[in-house]
LOVEXFI-753158 format. One record per residue (C-alpha): residue in three letters; y, z, x; residue number from 1. Coordinates in steps of 0.05 Angstrom, whole numbers. Layout:
pt residuo->ALA; Y->Y; Z->Z; X->X; num->NUM
...
***
This chain:
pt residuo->UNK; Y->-2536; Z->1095; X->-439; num->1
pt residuo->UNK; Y->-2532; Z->1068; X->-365; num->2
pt residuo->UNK; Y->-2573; Z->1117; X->-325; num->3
pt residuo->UNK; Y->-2524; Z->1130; X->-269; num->4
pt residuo->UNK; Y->-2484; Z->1163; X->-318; num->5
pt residuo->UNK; Y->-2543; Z->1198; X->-362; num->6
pt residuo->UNK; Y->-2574; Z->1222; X->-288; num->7
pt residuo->UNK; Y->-2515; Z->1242; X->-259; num->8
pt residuo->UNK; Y->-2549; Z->1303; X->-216; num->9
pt residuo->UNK; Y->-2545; Z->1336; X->-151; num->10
pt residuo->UNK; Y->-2605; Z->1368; X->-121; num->11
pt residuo->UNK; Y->-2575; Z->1435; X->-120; num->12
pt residuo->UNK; Y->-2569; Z->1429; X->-187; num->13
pt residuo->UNK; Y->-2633; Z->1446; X->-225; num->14
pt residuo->UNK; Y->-2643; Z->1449; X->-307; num->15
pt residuo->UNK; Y->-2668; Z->1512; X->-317; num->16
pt residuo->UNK; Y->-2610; Z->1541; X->-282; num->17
pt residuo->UNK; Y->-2561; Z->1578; X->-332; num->18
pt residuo->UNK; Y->-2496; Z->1571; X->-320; num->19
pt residuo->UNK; Y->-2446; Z->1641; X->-353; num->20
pt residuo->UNK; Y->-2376; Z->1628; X->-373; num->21
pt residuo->UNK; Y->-2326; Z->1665; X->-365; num->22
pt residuo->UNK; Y->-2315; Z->1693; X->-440; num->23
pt residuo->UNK; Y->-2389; Z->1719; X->-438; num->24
pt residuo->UNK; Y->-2453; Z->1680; X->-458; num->25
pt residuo->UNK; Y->-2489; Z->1631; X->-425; num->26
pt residuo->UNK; Y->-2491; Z->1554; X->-419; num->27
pt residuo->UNK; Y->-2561; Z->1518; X->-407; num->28
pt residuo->UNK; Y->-2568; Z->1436; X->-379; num->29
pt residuo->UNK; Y->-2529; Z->1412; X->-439; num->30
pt residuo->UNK; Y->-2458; Z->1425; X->-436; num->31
pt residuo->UNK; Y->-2431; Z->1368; X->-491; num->32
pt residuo->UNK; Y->-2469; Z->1323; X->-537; num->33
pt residuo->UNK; Y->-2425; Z->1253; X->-556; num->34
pt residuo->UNK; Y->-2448; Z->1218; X->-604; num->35
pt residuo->UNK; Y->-2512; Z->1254; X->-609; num->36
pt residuo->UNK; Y->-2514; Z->1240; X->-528; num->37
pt residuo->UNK; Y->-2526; Z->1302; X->-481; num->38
pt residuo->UNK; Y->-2476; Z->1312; X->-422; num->39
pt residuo->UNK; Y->-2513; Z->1346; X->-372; num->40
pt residuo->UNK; Y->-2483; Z->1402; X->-321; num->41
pt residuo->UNK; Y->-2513; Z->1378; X->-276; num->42
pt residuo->UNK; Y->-2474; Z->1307; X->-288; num->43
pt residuo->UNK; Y->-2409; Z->1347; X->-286; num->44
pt residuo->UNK; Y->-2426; Z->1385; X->-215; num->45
pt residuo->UNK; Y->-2444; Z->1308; X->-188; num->46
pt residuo->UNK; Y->-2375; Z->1287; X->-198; num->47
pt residuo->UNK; Y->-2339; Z->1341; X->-138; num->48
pt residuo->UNK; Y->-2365; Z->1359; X->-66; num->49
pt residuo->UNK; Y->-2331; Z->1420; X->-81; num->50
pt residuo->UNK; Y->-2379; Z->1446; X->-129; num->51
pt residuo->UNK; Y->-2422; Z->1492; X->-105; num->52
pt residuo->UNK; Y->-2484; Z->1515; X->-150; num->53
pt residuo->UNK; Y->-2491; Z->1583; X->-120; num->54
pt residuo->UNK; Y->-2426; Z->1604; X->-149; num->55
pt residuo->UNK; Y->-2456; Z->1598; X->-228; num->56
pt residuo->UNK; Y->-2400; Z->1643; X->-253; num->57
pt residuo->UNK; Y->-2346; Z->1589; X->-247; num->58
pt residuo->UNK; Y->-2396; Z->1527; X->-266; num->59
pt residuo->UNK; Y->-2399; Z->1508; X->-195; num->60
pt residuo->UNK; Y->-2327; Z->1519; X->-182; num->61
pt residuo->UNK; Y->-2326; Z->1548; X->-117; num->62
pt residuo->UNK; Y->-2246; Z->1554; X->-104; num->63
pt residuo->UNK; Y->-2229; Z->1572; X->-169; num->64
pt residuo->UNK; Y->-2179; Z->1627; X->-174; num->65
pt residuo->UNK; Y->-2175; Z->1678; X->-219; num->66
pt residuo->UNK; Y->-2163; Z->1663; X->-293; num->67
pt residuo->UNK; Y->-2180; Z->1594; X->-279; num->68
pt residuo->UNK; Y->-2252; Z->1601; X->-288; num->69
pt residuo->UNK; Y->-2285; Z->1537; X->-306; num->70
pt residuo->UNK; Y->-2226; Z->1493; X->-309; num->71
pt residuo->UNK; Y->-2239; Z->1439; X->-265; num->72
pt residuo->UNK; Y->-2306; Z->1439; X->-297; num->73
pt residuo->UNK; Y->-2277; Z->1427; X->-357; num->74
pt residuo->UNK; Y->-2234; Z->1373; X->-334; num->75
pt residuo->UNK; Y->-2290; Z->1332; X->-308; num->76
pt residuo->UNK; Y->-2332; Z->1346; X->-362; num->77
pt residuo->UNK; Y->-2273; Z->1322; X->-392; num->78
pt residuo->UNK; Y->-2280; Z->1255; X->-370; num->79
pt residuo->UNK; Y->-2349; Z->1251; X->-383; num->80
pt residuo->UNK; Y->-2342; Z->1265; X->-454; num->81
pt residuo->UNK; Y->-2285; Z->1209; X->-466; num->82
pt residuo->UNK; Y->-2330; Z->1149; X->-424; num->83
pt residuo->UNK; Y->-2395; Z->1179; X->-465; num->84
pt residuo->UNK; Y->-2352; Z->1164; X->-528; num->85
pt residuo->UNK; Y->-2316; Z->1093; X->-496; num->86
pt residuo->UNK; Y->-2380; Z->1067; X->-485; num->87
pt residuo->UNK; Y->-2418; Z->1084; X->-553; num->88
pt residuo->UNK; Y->-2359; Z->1058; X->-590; num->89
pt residuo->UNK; Y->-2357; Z->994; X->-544; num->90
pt residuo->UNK; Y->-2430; Z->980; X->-561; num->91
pt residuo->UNK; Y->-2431; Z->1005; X->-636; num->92
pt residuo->UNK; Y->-2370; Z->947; X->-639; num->93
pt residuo->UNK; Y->-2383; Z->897; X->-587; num->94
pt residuo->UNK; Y->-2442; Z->901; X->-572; num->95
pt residuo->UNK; Y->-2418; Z->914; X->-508; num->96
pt residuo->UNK; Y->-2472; Z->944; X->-450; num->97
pt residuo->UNK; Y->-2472; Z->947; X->-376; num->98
pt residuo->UNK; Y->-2529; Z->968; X->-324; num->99
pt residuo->UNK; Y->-2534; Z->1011; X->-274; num->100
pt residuo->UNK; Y->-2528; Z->953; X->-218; num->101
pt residuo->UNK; Y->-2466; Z->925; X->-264; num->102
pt residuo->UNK; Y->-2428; Z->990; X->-249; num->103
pt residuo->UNK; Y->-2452; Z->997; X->-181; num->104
pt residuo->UNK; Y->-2429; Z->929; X->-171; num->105
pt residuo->UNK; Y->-2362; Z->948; X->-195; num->106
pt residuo->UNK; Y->-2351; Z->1009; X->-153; num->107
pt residuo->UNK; Y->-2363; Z->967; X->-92; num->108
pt residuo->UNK; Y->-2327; Z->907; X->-100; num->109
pt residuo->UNK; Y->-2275; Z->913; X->-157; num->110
pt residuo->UNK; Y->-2225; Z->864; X->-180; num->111
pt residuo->UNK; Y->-2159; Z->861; X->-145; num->112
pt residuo->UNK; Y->-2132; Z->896; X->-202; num->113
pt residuo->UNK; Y->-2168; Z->960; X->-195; num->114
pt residuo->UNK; Y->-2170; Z->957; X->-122; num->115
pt residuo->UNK; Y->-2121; Z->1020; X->-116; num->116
pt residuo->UNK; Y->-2166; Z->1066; X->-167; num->117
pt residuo->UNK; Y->-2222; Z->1051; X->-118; num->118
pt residuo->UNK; Y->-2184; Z->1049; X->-43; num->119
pt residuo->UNK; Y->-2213; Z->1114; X->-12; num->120
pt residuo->UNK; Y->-2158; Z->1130; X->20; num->121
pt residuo->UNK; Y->-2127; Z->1146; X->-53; num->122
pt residuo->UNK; Y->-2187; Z->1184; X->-72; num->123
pt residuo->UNK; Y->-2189; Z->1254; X->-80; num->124
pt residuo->UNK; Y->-2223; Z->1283; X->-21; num->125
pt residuo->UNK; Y->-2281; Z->1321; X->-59; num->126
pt residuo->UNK; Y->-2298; Z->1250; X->-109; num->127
pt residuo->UNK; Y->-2374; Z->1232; X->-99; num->128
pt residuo->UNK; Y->-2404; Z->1170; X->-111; num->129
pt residuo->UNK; Y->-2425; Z->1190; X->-177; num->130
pt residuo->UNK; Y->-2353; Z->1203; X->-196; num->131
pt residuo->UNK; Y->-2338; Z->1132; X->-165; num->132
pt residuo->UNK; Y->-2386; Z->1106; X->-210; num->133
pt residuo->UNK; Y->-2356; Z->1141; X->-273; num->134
pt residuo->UNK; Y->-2293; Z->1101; X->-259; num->135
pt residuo->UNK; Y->-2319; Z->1039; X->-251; num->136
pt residuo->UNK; Y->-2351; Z->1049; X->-324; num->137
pt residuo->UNK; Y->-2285; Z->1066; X->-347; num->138
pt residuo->UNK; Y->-2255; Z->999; X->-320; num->139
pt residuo->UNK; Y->-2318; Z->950; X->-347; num->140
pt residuo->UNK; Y->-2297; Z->991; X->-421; num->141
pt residuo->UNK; Y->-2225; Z->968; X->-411; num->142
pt residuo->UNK; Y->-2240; Z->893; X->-388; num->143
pt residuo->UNK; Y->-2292; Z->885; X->-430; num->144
pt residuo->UNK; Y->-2263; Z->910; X->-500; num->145
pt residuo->UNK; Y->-2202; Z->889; X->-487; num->146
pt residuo->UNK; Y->-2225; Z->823; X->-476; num->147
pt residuo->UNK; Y->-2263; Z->818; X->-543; num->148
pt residuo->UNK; Y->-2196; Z->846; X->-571; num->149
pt residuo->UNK; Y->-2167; Z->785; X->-552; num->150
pt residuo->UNK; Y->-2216; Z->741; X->-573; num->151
pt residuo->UNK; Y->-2203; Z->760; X->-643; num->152
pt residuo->UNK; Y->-2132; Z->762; X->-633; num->153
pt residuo->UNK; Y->-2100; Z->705; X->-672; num->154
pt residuo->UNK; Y->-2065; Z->644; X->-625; num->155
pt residuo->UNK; Y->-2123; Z->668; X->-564; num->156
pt residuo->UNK; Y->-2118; Z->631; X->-526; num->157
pt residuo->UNK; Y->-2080; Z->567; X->-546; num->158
pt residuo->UNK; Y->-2020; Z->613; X->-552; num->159
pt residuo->UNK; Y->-2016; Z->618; X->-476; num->160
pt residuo->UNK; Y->-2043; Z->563; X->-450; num->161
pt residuo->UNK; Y->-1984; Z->530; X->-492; num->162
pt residuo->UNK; Y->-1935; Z->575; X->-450; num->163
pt residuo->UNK; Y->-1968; Z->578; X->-391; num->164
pt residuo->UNK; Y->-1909; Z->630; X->-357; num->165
pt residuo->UNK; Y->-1944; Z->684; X->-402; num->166
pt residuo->UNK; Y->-2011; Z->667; X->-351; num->167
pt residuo->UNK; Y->-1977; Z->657; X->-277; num->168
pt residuo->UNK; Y->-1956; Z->698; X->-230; num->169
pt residuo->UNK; Y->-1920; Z->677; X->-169; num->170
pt residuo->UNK; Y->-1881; Z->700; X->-102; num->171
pt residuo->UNK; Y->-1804; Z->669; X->-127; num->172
pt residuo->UNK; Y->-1744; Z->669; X->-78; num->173
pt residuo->UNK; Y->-1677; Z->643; X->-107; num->174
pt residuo->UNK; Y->-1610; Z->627; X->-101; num->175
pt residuo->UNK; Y->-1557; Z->639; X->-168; num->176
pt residuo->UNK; Y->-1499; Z->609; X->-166; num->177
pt residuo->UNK; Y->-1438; Z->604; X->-222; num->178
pt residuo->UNK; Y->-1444; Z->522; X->-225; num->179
pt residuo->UNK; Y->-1478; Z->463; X->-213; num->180
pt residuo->UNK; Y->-1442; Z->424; X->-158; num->181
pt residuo->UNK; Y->-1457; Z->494; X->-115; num->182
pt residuo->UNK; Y->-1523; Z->501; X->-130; num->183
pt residuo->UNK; Y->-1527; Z->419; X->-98; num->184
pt residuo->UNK; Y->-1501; Z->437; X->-48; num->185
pt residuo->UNK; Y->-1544; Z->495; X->-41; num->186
pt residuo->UNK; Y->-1599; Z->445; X->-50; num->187
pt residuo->UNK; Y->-1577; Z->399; X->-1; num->188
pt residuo->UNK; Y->-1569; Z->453; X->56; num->189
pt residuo->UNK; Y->-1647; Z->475; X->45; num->190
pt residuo->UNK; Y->-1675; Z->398; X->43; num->191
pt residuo->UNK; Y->-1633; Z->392; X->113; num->192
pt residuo->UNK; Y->-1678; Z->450; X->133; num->193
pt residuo->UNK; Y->-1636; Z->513; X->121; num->194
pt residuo->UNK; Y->-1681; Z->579; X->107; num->195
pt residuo->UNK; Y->-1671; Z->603; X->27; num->196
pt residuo->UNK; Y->-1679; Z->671; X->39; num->197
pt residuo->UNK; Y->-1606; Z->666; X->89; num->198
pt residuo->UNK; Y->-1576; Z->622; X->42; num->199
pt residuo->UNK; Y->-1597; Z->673; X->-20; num->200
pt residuo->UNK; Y->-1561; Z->735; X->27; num->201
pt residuo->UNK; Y->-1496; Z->689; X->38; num->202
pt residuo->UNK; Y->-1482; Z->655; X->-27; num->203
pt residuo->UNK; Y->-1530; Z->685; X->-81; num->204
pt residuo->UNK; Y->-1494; Z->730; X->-145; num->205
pt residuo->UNK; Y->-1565; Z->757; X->-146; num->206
pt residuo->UNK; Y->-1545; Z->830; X->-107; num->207
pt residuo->UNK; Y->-1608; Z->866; X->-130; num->208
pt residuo->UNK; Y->-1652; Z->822; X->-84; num->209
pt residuo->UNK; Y->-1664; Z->808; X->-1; num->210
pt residuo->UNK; Y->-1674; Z->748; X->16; num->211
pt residuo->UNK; Y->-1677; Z->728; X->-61; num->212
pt residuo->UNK; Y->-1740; Z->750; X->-61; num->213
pt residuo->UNK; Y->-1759; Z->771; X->-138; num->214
pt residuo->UNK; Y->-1808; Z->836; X->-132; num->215
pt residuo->UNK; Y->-1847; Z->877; X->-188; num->216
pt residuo->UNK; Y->-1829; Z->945; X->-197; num->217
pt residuo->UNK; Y->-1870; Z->969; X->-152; num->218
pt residuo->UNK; Y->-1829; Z->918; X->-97; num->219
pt residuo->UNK; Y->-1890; Z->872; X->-96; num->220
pt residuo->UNK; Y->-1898; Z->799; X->-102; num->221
pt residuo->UNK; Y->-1932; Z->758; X->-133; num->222
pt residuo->UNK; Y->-1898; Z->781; X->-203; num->223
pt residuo->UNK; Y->-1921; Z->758; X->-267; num->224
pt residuo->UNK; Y->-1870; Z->704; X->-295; num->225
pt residuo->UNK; Y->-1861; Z->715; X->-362; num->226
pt residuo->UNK; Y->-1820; Z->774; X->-350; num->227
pt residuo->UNK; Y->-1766; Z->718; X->-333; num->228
pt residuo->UNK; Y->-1719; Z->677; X->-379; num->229
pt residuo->UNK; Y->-1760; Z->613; X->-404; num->230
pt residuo->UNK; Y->-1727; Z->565; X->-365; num->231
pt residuo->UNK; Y->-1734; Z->603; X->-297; num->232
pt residuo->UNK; Y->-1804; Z->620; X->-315; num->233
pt residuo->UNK; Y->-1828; Z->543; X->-333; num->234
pt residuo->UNK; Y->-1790; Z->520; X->-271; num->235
pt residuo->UNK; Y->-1828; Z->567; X->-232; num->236
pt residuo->UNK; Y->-1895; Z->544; X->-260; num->237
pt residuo->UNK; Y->-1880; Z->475; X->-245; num->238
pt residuo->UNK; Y->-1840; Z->479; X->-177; num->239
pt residuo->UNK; Y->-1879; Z->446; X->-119; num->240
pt residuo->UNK; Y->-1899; Z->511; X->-71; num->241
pt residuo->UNK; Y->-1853; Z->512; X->-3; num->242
pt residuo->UNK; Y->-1803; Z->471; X->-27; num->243
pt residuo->UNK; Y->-1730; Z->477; X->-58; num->244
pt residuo->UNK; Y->-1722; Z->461; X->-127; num->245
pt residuo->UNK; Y->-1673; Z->456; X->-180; num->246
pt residuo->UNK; Y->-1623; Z->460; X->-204; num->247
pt residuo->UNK; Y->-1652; Z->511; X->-258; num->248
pt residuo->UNK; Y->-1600; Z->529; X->-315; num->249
pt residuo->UNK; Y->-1599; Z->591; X->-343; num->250
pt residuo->UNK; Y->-1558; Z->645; X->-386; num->251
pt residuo->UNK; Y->-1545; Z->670; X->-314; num->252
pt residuo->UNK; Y->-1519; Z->612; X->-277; num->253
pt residuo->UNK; Y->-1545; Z->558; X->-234; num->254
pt residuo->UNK; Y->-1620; Z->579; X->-199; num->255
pt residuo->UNK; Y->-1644; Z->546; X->-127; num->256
pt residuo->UNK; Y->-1719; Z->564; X->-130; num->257
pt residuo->UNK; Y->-1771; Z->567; X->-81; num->258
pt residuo->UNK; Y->-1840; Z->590; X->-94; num->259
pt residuo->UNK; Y->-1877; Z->609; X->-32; num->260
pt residuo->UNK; Y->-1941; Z->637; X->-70; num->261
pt residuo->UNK; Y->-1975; Z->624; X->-142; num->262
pt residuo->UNK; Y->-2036; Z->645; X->-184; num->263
pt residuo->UNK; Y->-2052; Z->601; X->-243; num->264
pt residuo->UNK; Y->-2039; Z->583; X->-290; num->265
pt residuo->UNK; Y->-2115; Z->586; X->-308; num->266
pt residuo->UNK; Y->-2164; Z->531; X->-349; num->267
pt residuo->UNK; Y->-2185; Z->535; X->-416; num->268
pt residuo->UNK; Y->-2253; Z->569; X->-391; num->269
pt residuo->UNK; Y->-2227; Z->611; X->-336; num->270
pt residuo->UNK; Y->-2176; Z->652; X->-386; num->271
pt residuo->UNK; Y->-2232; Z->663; X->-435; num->272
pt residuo->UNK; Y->-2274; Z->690; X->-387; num->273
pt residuo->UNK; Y->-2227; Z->739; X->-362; num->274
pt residuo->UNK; Y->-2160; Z->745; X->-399; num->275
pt residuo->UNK; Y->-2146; Z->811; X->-361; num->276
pt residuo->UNK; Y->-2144; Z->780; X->-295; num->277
pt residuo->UNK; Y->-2084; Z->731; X->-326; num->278
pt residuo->UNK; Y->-2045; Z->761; X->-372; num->279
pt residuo->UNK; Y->-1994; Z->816; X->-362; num->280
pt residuo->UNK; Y->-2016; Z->895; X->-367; num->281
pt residuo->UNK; Y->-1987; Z->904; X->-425; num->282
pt residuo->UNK; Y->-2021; Z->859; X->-469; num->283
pt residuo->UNK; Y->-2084; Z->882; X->-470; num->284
pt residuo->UNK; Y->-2070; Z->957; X->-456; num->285
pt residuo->UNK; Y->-2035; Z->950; X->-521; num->286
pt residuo->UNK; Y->-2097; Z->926; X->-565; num->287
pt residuo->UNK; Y->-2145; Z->966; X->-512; num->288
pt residuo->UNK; Y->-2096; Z->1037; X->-531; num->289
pt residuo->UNK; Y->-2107; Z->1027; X->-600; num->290
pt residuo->UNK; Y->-2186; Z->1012; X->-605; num->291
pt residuo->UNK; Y->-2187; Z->1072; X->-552; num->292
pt residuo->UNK; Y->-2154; Z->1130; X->-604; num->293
pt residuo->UNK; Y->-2192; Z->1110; X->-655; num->294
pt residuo->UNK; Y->-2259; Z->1112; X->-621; num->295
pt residuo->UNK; Y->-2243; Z->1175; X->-591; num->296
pt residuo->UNK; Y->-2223; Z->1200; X->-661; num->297
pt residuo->UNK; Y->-2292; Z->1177; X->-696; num->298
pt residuo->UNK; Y->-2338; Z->1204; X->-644; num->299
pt residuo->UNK; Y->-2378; Z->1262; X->-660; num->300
pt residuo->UNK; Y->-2353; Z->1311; X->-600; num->301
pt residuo->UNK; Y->-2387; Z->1385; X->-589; num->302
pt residuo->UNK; Y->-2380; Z->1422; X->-526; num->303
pt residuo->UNK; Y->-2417; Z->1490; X->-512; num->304
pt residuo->UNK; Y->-2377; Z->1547; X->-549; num->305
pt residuo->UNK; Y->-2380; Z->1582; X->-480; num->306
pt residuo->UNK; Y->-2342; Z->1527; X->-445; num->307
pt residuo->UNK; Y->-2289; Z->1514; X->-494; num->308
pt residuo->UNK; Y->-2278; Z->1466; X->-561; num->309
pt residuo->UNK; Y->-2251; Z->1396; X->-560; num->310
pt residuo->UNK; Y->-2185; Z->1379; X->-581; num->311
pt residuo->UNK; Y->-2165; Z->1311; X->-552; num->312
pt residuo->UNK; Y->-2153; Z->1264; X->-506; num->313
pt residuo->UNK; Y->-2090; Z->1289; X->-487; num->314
pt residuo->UNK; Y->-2109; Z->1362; X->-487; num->315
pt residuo->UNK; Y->-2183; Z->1350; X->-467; num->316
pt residuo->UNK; Y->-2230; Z->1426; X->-474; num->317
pt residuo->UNK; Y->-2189; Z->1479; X->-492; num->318
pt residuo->UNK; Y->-2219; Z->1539; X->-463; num->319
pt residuo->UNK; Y->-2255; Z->1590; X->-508; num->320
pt residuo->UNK; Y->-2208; Z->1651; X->-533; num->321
pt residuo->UNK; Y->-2234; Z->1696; X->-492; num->322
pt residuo->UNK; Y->-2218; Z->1660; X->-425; num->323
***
């Protein structure tokens, strides 16, 4: 076990320290064991500034309210408890390890992808490095299982690089029309130099867009292209970038396409090496999902009787009955 997340400590917190719950009894250093793997309190209190030692009644929890004794100590413990399992499962399978400097690495410079999870100004105001840490673990688990997930997967990776719109993403704006001799003439008017995104707003049956710009969800660019209809999707793989193309047929009508922005598709070597920076969430949070439940339903779980009992990772520690 990586020893940022084995020595996950603060200095206030010491082991000989006992820690009471609230239904009575008391808790010493070792508040879980995973996999016959000891979760530390003192690894739980590293994860908040908010913790605050002195206040041992509520496991550090020094705004808890009343009745709520120990639960954001739970929660975190929480998380500690499901990565602890994650990464025992991931090793016992894969073979799977990372270092301390792996993670750290991580934390500090993740991939574009993760970017958000890591953007401080997202952050919780109370997470510490340590908890920083603990997340990048969680995201070297995902890319790393997942990946050998897909490596096993039948069709990986000739499958994709056969249909290489299941591997791009790109920034598409576009202009749909009802027929072909419009969508010429469409063409015409943006090789004489007329701007797309004005001739998408004045002609284009394609209402949902500005500009006929073609956003994700989340009203980003670029998106990932095999959410398209084949033919749109291959044309937008193979348009030249900046400059009108088509006509593209479709079930919908007549496409003018312009692709200002693309990413891949990727080599042989480069989607082995990474699938998860290629291929569309979904994929591999579908095989990732799976392995996940049933690693978290073969791991040996006990946490302290004082703190609570674990039930899932849904429902996390319930508290004990006497809480």
């Amino acid at each position: 076990m990586p020893r940022l997340i084995r020595r996950l400590v603060v200095a206030v917190a010491a082991a000989s320290v006992l820690l009471a719950a609230c239904g009575g009894g008391a808790v010493g250093d070792t508040a879980a064991v995973v996999n016959e793997e000891k979760i530390s309190r003192g690894q739980v209190l590293a994860l908040r500034t908010t913790y605050d030692d002195a206040t041992a009644v509520d496991a550090g929890c020094a705004f808890a309210q009343e009745g709520e004794c120990l639960q954001d100590f739970r929660g975190d413990l929480t998380q500690l408890v499901v990565a602890e399992a994650l990464r025992s499962a991931a090793e016992a399978d894969f073979g799977l390890t990372w270092t301390d400097e792996e993670i750290a690495q991580r934390a500090s410079n993740p991939p574009e992808r993760y970017a958000p999870l890591f953007d401080p100004a997202r952050l919780p105001p109370y997470f510490t490095e340590e908890a920083l840490q603990v997340q990048a673990l969680f995201t070297l688990i995902r890319d790393g299982v997942a990946r050998e997930l897909l490596l096993e997967s039948a069709g990986f990776p000739d499958a994709y690089l056969e249909e290489p719109q299941r591997v791009t993403r790109a920034c598409v704006r576009h202009v749909l029309v009802t027929d072909e001799e419009t969508a010429n003439e469409v063409l015409a008017r943006a090789e004489a130099g007329e701007d797309l995104a004005a001739l998408a707003d004045e002609l284009s049956t394609d209402t949902t867009t500005t500009g006929g710009l073609l956003l994700d969800p989340n009203g980003q660019c670029p998106v990932f292209l095999s959410g398209f209809v084949p033919p749109f999707a291959l044309a937008a793989v193979e348009a030249p970038l900046g400059v009108a193309f088509g006509p593209v047929e479709t079930n919908f009508g007549y496409h003018i396409i312009l692709v200002e922005a693309r990413v891949g598709p990727p080599s042989r070597d480069e989607l082995i090496d990474d699938p998860i920076a290629w291929l569309e969430p979904a994929v591999a949070s579908e095989l990732y999902s799976e392995w996940l439940n049933l690693a978290l339903a073969d791991a040996a779980i006990d946490i302290h009787p004082a703190i609570g009992s674990w039930t899932s990772i849904a429902d996390g520690i319930r508290p004990p009955p006497s809480s």
